[in-house]
C-alpha positions in Angstrom: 55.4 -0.8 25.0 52.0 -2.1 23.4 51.0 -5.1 24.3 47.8 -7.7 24.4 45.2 -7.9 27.0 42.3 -10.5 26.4 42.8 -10.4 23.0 42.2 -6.4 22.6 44.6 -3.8 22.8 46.8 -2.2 26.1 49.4 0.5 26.4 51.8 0.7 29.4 48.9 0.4 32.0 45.7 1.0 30.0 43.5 -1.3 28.0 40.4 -1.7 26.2 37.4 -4.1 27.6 33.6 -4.1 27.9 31.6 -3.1 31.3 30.6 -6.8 31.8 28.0 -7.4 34.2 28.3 -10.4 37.2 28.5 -13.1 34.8 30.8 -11.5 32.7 28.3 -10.7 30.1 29.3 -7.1 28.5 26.3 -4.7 29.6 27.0 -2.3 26.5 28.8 -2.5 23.0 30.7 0.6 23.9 34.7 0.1 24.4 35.8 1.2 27.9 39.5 2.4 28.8 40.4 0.6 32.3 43.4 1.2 34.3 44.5 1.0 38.2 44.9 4.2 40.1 47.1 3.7 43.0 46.3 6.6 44.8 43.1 4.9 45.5 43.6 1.5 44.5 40.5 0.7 42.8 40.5 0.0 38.6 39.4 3.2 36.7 37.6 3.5 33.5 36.3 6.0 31.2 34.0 5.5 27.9 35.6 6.0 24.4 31.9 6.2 23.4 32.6 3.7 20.1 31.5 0.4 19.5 34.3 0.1 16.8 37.7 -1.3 18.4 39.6 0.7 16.0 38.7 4.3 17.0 38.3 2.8 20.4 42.4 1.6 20.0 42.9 5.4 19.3 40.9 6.7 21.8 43.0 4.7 23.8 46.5 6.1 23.0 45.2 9.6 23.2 44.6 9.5 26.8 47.8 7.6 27.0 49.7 10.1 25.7 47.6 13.3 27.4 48.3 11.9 30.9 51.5 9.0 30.4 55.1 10.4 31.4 57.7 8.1 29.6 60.8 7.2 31.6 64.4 6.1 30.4 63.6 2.9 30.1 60.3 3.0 27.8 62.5 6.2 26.3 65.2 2.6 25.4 62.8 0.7 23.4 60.6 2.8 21.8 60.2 1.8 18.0 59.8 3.7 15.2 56.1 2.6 14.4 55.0 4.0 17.8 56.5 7.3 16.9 54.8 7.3 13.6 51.4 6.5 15.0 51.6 9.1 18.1 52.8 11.1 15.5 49.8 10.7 13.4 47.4 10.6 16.6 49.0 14.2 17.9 49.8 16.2 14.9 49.1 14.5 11.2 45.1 14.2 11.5 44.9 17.6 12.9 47.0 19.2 9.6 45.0 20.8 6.6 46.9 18.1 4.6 46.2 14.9 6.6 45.1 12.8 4.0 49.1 13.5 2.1 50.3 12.8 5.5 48.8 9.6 6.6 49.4 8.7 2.8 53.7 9.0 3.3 53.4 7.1 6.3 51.1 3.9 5.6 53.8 4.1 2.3 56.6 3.3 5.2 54.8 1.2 6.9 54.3 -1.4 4.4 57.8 -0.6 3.7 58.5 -1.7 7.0 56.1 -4.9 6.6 58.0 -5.9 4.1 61.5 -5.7 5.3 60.1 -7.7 8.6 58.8 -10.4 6.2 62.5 -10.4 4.8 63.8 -10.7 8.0 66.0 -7.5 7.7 64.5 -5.8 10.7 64.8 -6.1 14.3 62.1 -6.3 17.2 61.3 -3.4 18.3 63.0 -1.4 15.1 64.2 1.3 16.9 65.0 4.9 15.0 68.6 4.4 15.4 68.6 1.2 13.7 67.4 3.5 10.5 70.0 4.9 8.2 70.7 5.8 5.1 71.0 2.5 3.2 67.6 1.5 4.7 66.2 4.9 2.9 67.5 4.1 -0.3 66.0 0.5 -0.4 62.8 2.5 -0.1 63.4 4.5 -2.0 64.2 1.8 -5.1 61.0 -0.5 -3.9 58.6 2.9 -3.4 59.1 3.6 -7.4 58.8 0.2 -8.6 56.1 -0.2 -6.6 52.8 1.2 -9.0 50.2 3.8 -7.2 47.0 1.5 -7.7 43.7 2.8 -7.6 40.7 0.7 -6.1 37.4 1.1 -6.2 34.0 -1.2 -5.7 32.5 -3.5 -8.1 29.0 -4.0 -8.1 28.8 -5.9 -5.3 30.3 -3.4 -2.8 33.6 -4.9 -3.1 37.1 -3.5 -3.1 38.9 -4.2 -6.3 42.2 -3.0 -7.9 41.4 -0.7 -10.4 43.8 1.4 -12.8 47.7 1.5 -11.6 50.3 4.2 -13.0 54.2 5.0 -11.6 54.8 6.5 -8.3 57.5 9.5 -8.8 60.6 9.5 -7.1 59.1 13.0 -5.3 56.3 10.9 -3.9 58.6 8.6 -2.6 61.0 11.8 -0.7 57.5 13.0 0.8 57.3 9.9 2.6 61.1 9.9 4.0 60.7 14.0 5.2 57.6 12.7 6.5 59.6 10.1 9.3 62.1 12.5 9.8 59.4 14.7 11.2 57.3 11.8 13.1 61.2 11.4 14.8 61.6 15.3 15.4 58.2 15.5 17.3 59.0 12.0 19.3 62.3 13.7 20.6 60.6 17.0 21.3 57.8 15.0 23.1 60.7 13.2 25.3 59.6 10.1 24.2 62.9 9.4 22.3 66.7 10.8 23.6 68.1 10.4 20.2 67.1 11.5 16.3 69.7 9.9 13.8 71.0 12.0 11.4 69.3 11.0 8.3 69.6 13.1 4.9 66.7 13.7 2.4 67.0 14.7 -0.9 65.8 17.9 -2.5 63.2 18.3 -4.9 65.9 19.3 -7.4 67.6 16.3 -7.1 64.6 13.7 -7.6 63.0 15.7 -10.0 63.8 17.0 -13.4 62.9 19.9 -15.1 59.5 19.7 -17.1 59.4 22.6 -19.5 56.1 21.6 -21.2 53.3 24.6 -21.2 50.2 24.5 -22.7 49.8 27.7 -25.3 46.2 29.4 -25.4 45.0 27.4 -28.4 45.8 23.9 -26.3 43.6 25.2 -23.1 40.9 26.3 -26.0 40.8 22.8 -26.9 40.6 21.1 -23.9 37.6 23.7 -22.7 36.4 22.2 -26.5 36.6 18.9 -25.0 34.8 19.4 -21.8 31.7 20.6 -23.7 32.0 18.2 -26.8 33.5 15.2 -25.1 35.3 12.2 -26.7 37.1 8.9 -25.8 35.0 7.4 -23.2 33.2 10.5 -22.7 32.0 10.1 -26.2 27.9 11.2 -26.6 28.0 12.1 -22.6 29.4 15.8 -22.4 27.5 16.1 -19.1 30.0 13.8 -17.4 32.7 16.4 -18.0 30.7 19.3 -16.2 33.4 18.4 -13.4 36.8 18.8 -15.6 35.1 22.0 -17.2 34.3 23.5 -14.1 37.7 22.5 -12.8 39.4 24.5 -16.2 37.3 27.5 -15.3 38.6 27.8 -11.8 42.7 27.0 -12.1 42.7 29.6 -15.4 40.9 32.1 -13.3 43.3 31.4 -10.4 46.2 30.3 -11.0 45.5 27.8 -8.0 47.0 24.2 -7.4 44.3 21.2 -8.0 43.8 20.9 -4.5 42.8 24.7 -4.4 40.7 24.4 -6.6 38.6 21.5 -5.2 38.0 23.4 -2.6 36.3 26.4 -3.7 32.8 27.2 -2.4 30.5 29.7 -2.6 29.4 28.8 1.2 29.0 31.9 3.3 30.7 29.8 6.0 33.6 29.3 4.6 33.9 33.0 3.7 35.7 32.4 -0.1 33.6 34.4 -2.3 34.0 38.1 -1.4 31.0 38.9 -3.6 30.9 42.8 -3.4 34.6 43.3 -3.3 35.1 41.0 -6.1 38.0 38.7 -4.1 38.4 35.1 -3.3 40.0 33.8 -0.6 41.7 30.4 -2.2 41.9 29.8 1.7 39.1 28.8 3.3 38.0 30.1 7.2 39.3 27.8 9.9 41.8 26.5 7.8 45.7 27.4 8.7 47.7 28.1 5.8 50.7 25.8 5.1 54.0 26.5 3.3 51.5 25.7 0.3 50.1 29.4 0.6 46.9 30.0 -0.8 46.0 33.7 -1.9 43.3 35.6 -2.3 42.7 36.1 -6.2 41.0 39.4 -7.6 37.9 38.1 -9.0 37.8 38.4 -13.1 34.0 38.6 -15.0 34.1 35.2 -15.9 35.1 33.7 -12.7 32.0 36.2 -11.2 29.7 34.3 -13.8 30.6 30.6 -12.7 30.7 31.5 -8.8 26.7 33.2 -9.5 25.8 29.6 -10.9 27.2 27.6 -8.1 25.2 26.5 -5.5 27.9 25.1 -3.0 31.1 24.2 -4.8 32.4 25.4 -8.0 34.0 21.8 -8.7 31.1 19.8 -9.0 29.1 16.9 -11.1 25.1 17.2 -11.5 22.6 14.7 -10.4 19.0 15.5 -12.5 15.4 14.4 -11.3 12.4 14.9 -11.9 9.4 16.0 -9.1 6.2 14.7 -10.2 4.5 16.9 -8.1 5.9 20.4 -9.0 6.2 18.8 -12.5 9.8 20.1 -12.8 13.8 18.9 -13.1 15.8 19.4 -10.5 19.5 19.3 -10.7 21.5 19.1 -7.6 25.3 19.8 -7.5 27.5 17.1 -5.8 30.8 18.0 -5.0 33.7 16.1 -6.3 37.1 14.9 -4.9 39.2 14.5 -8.0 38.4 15.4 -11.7 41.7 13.0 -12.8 39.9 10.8 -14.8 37.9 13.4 -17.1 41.7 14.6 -17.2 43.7 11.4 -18.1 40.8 10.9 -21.0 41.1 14.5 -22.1 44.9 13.8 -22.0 45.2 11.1 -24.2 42.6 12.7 -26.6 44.5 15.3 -27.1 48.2 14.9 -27.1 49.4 16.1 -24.0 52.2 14.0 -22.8 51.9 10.9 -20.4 52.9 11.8 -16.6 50.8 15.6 -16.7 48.1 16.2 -14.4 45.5 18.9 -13.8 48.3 21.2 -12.0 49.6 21.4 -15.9 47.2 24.1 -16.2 48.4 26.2 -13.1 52.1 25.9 -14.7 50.7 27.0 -18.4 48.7 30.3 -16.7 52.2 31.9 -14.9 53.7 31.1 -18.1 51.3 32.9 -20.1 50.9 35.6 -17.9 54.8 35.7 -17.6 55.1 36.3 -21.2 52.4 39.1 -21.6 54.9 41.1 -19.4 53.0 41.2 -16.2 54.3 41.9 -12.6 56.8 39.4 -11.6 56.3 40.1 -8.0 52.2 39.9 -8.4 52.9 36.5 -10.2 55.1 35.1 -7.2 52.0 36.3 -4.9 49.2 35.1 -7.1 51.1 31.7 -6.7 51.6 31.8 -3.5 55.5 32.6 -3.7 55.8 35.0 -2.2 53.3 35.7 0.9 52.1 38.9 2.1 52.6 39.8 6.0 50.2 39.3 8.7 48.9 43.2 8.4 49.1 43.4 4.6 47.2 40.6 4.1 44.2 42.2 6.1 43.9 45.2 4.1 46.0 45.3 1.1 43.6 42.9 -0.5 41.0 45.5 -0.6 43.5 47.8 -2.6 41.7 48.9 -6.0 45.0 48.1 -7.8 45.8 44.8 -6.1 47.3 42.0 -8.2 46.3 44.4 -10.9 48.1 43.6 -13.9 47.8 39.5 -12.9 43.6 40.5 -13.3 44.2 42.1 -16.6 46.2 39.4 -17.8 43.9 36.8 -16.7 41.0 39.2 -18.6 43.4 39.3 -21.4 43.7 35.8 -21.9 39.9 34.8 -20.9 39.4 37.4 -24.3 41.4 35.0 -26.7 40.1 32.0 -25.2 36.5 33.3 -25.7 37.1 33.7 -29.6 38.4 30.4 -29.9 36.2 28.2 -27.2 33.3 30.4 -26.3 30.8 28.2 -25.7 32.6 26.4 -23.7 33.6 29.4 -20.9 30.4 30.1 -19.6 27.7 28.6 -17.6 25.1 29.3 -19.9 25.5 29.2 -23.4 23.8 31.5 -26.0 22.7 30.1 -29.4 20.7 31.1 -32.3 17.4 29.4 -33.5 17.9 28.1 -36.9 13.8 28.6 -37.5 13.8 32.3 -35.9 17.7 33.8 -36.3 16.7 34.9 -32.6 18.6 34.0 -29.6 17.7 31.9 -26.7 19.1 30.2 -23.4 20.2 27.2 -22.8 21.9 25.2 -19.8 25.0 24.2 -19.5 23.7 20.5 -20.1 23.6 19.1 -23.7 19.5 18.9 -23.9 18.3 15.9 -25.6 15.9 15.7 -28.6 12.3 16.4 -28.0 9.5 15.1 -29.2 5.6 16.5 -28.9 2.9 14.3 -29.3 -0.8 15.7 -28.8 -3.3 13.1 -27.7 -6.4 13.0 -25.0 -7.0 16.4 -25.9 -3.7 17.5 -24.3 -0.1 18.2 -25.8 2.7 16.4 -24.2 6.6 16.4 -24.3 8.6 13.7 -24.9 12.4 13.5 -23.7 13.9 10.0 -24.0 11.3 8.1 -21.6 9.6 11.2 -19.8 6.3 12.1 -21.1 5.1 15.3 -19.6 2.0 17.0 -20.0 2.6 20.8 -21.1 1.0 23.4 -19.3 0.5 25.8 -21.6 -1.5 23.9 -24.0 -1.7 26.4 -27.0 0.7 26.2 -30.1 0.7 25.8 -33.6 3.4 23.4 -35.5 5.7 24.6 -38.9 4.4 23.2 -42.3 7.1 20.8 -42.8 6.1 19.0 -39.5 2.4 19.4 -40.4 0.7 15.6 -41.2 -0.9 15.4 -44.6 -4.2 13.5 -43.1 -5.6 12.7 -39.5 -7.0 14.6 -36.4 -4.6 17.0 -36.5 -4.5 17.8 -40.4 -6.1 21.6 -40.4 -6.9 23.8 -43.5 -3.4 25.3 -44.8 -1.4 22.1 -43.7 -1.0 23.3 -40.4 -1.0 21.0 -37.3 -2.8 22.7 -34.4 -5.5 21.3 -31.6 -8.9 22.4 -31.9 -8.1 25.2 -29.3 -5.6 26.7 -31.6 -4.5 30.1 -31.2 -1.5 31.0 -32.6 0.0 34.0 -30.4 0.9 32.5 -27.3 4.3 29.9 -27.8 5.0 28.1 -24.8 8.5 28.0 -23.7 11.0 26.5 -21.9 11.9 29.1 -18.4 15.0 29.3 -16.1 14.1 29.4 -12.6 17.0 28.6 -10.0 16.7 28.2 -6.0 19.7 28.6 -2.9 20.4 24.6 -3.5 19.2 23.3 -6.6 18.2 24.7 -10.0 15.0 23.9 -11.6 13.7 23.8 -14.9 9.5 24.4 -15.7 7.3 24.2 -18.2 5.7 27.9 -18.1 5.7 31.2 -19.5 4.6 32.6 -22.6 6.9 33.8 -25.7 4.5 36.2 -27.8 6.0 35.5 -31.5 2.9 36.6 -34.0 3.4 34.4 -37.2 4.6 36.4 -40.3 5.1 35.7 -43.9 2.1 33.0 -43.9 4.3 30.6 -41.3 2.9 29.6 -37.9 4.8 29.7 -35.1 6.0 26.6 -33.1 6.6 25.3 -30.1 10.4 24.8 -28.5 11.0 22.2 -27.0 14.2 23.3 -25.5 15.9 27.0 -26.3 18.9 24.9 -28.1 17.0 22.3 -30.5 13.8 22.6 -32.4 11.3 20.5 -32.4 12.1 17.2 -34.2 9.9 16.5 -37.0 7.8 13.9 -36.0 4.7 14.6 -34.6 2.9 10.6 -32.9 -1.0 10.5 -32.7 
């Protein structure tokens, strides 16, 4: 049915071409659509408004198939790639989970490549040349064929990256996923005959996988995520995305792909602040067979949503404005946290083939064994869905999904004695110099060093030298120089401004977007017992002893 005109693309009578002027010459980069209309017998066009012959070659078959008819005879010799493109083109790209979708079918498609290569296929391959021997040689090349990732070098290249095994479930996904692309051709008239082909359940492709994590194993990967190791070893920060990932499936109960998508964005209209709900289902999106719930909202889930700017899964990007003189630290949503997970995996012993949905299966299983309400499980999962009307109101219901909020509290209570300082976005901690306590972000701060020179003191933090702007301090006697400008009566290191009330310290301030870090404010600590107060660099370290002239 698709053939070649002037080297571009055409479909029964419509192809792709520039508006060329007199000579021929295209008068625009945009692709046009032509065709003849024979009621009055002049050649048609309309824009697809693209210079790129790609979407232009699908901007094509959609008005193909809004306005195109098929008759018996195109109905004769229409192949199975067509239906799995209109397929794609009418229904996939349009579905909440496109990107599965148009996964299963480029699977088939090379599949298909393949087989034509082997000469094992006929031209056109028609649907009712597909049976169930042809499914089960996909089947056998779809698993011994690895899932490769690729990413780009530094050059902006594709490259093959890091391959594992594609399941046997993966592989099923794709079959159900031509049966349906077959359905909708038949239902669109385009084909007058579906063969009878047989899938196979997820029972039969999969076995049973009784591993659970216990509440000591998600302590220690919450351990992880602030401690780090493997190739996260000395850079914590890079797991901010895997922690915050932990944080929202134990609070949920969601699947992975759930969870990437929570937002605080009033738009989407997730975060029921007042009511203390979340809707795991985002506005404008339809819920699939995959239900997503809305969760009661549990302290620490309330803590981690108030620190979020946009999306709770998220990495931070950190720089510094030299003309407000502070850090800024944006939050930049993430599309997968698997690599945080495969190192945390192998670091700690979970067994090979596990992903991040691990932890969804380990929270019903806990919950299931601290006696809570079966039913309220199967709808915290998504099991069991409530009806049209019931999901309107009963969500507001004091005592909804009661005893699944308690057991979630119940279980955030053991983690917290074993991995506090891990379950919340910012940490408190006790100054070794002061036995007070102070703030600190969720980042690891590094080392600071003070220096005090052209009459000013200054902070140093790996190769940023700031300028304080509170400019009065005093300095411990172990950190005090013996000789110099700065050697005072006592021992003690002070400028020649020195008053020792007023500490300078290091302030939270956060904004709708981004969340910034300044240099102001005052901590009024009068020295006692014959030792001067300090300065702090950061609310988590003291000041390291070195003190540069």
């Amino acid at each position: 049915m698709s053939t070649d005109k002037a080297g571009v693309y055409q479909r029964g009578g419509f192809w792709l071409d520039y508006d060329r002027a007199a000579g021929g010459l295209p008068t625009s980069d945009r692709w046009y659509i032509y065709w003849y209309d024979p009621a009055t017998g002049h050649q048609r066009r309309k824009s697809t408004r693209t210079p790129d012959v790609r979407l232009a070659c699908d901007r094509l078959d959609e008005h193909y198939l809004a306005v195109h008819r098929p008759t018996a005879p195109e109905q004769a010799i229409y192949s199975l790639p067509e239906a799995m493109t209109d397929y794609w083109i009418e229904h996939g790209r349009h579905q909440a989970s496109a990107g599965s979708i148009k996964a299963r079918l480029k699977l088939f498609s090379r599949f298909l490549d393949i087989e034509a290569e082997a000469g094992r296929l006929t031209d056109p391959f028609l649907p009712e040349h597909l049976d169930d021997r042809m499914l089960e040689r996909f089947r056998t090349w779809a698993i011994a064929d690895p899932i490769v990732a690729r990413r780009k070098d530094k050059d902006g290249n594709w490259i093959d990256g890091k391959s594992r095994k594609r399941a046997a479930s993966t592989a099923e996904e794709s079959v159900i996923q031509v049966k349906a692309a077959l359905n909708h051709a038949f239902g669109s008239r385009r084909l007058r005959y579906v063969p009878p082909l047989k899938h196979k359940t997820r029972d039969q492709v999969t076995s049973a996988r009784t591993y659970r994590l216990s509440v000591d194993a998600i302590a220690e990967l919450l351990d992880y995520s602030i401690r780090g190791g493997g190739k996260y070893s000395g850079h914590p920060d890079r797991l901010i995305p895997l922690r915050r990932y932990l944080i929202g499936a134990i609070c949920t109960l969601a699947r992975p792909d759930a969870v990437l998508d929570m937002s605080v964005a009033p738009e989407r209209e997730q975060w029921m602040q007042h009511e203390r709900r979340f809707a795991l289902n985002p506005a404008g999106r339809l819920q699939t067979k995959k239900v997503r719930p809305v969760m009661p909202v549990v302290e620490l889930l309330q803590r981690w949503l108030g620190a979020t700017d946009e999306w709770l899964v998220c990495r931070e990007r950190r720089s510094f404005d030299d003309d407000k003189q502070i850090d800024v630290v944006a939050q930049l949503r993430v599309g997968s946290v698997r690599s945080g997970w495969d190192t945390a995996r192998a670091q700690l012993g979970i067994p090979d083939g596990w992903g991040p949905k691990l932890i969804r299966h380990s929270m019903a299983t806990i919950l299931a064994n601290r006696r809570v309400d079966l039913i309220e499980l199967e709808m915290s999962l998504g099991h069991r869905p409530l009806g049209k009307t019931s999901s309107r109101y009963a969500i507001f219901d004091p005592d909804y999904l009661s005893t699944i909020r308690d057991g979630i509290e119940d279980v955030v209570a053991d983690l917290t004695r074993k991995a506090g300082a891990a379950l919340y976005p910012s940490c408190t901690r006790v100054s070794p110099d002061f036995q007070t306590t102070s703030r600190c972000s969720e980042r690891e701060p590094q080392s600071q060093e003070i220096e005090y020179k052209r009459g000013k003191w200054w902070a140093r933090q790996g190769l940023n030298l700031r300028p304080l702007r509170c400019q009065h301090s005093a300095l411990p006697l172990s950190y005090a120089p013996t000789a110099g400008p700065l050697a005072g009566p006592g021992g003690l290191c002070k400028p020649p401004d020195y008053n020792p009330v007023a500490v300078p310290t290091w302030n939270m301030r956060s904004t709708s977007r981004t969340r910034s870090r300044r240099w102001n404010g005052f901590d009024n600590i009068l020295a006692c017992g014959g030792v001067a107060p300090f300065f702090r660099a950061t609310a988590a370290k003291p000041v390291m002893n070195m003190i540069r002239i």
